[in-house]
C-alpha positions in Angstrom: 0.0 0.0 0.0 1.5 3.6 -1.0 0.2 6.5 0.9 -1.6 8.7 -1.8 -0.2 12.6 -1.2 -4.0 13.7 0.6 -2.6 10.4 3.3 1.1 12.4 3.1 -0.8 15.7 4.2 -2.6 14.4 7.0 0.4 12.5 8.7 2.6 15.7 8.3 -0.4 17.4 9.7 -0.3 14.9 12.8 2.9 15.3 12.9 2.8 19.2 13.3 0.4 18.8 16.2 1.5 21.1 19.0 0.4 21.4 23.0 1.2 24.5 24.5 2.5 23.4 27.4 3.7 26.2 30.4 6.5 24.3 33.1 6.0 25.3 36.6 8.8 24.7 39.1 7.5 22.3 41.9 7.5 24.4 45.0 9.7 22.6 46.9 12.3 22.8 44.5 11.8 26.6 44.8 15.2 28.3 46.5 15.0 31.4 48.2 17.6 32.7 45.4 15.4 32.4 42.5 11.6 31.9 42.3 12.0 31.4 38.6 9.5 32.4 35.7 7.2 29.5 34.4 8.9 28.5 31.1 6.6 28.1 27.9 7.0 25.4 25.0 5.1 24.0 21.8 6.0 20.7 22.6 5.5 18.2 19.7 2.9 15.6 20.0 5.1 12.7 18.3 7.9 13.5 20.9 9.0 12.6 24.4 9.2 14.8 27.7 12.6 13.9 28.3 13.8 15.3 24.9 13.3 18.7 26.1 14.5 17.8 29.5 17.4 20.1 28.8 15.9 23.2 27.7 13.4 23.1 30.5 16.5 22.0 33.2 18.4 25.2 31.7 15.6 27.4 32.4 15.4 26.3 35.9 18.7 25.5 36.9 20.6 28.3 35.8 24.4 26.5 36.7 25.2 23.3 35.1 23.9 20.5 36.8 26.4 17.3 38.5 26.7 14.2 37.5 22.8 12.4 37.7 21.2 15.8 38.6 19.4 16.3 35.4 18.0 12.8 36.4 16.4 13.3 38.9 14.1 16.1 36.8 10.7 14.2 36.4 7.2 16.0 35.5 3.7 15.7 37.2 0.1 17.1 36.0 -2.3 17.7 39.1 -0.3 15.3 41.2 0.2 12.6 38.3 3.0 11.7 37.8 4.2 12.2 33.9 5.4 8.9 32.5 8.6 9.7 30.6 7.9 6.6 28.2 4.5 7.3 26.4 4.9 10.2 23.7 3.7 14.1 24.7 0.6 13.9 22.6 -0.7 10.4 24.4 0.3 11.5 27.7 -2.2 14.5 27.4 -4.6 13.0 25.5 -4.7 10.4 28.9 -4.6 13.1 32.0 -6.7 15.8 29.9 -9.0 13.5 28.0 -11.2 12.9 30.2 -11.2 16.2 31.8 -13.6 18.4 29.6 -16.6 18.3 32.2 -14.1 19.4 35.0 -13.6 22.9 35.1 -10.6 22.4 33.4 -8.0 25.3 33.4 -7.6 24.5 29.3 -4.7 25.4 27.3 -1.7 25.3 28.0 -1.2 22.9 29.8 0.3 23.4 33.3 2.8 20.8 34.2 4.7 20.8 37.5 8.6 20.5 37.0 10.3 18.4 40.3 14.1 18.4 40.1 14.0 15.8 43.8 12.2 13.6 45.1 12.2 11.0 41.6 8.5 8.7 42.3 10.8 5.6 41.9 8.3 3.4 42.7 5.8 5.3 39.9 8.0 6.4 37.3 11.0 4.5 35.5 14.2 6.4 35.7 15.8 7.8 32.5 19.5 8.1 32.6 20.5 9.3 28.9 19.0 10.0 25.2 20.5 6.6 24.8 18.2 5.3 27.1 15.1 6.8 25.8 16.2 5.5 22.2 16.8 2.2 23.2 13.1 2.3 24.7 11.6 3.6 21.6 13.8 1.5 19.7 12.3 -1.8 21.6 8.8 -0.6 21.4 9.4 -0.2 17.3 10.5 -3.8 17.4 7.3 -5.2 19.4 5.1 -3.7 17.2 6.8 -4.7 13.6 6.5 -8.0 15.3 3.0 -7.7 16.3 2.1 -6.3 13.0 4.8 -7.5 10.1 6.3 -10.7 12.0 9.4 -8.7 12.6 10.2 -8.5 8.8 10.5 -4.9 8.4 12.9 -4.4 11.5 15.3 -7.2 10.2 15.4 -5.6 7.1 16.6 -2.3 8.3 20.7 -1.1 8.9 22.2 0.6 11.3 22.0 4.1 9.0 17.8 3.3 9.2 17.6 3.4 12.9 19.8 6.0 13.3 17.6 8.4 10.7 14.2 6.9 12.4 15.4 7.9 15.7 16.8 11.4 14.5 13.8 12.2 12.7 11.8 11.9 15.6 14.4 13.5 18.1 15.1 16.5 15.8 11.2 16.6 14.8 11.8 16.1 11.7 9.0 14.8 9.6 10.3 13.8 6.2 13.9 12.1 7.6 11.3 10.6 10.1 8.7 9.1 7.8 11.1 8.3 4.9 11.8 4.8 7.2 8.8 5.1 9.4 6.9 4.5 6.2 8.0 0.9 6.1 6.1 0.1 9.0 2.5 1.7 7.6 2.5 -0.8 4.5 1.1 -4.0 4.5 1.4 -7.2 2.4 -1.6 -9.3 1.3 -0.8 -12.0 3.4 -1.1 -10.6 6.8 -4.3 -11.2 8.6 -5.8 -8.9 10.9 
């Protein structure tokens, strides 16, 4: 199956989705040096909280941080813990989705930046980019396996992965979807 270019339009339209997001620091994380500003991003909806870990860490940490400080950064909405692993746009679609009827305070949306106290027990630690691509690395492998047998992931080279991954770090839609395309075709002999 080839995408037609109306298909091409709507995933780059997708793909340009944006949530205005404002970062609050956490109060206790507040010194009585600096009571910093809230900081203010269009985060991607195909992306990952922890890929702009350092611009929001920058803004609120004005000295470099030590070795493991960054982290220790971790994110909350209304006392929910932000899970690092699910992209932006699904992790607001879950804590907002289900919010219209409740007063909610609407756009952006307010998230709560903690630099202590890490939820171990809630949240799964991120240690590096490396990290977080190795995740979203595995979770492209489970679901070419769930939907392709695993063909189109042993088919790819190093140079693929690197420009999927690149793409999406870098938010940029056609290095992304010049591989990611691979994994929207299907063959007439998969059942479904």
């Amino acid at each position: 199956m080839t995408g037609s270019v109306e298909d091409r339009e709507v995933l780059r339209e997708v793909w340009e989705g944006r949530i205005p997001t404002v970062f609050t620091l956490a109060e206790e994380d507040v010194t009585e040096e600096s009571s910093p500003d809230p900081f203010y991003l269009l985060l991607p909806r195909m992306s990952y909280l922890p890929l702009t870990s350092d611009k929001i860490y920058k803004h609120f940490c004005k000295e470099k941080p030590t070795e493991n400080q960054q982290d220790l950064l971790w994110f909350q909405y209304k006392g929910t813990p932000l899970k690092w692993h699910h992209p932006i746009g699904a992790l607001y679609d879950l804590v907002k989705g289900g919010e219209s009827l409740d007063n909610d305070e609407g756009l952006p949306w307010q998230v709560t930046v903690h630099l202590s106290n890490f939820p171990d027990q809630t949240l799964i630690p991120y240690s590096s980019r490396e990290k977080i691509e190795s995740h979203y690395m595995s979770n492209i492998k489970e679901a070419d396996q769930l939907k392709h047998g695993g063909r189109v992931v042993s088919t790819m080279l190093k140079k693929d992965h690197m420009q999927l991954w690149a793409g999406l770090q870098n938010d940029k839609f056609d290095q992304f979807w010049a591989i990611n395309r691979r994994f929207m075709e299907t063959s007439g002999d998969e059942n479904f």
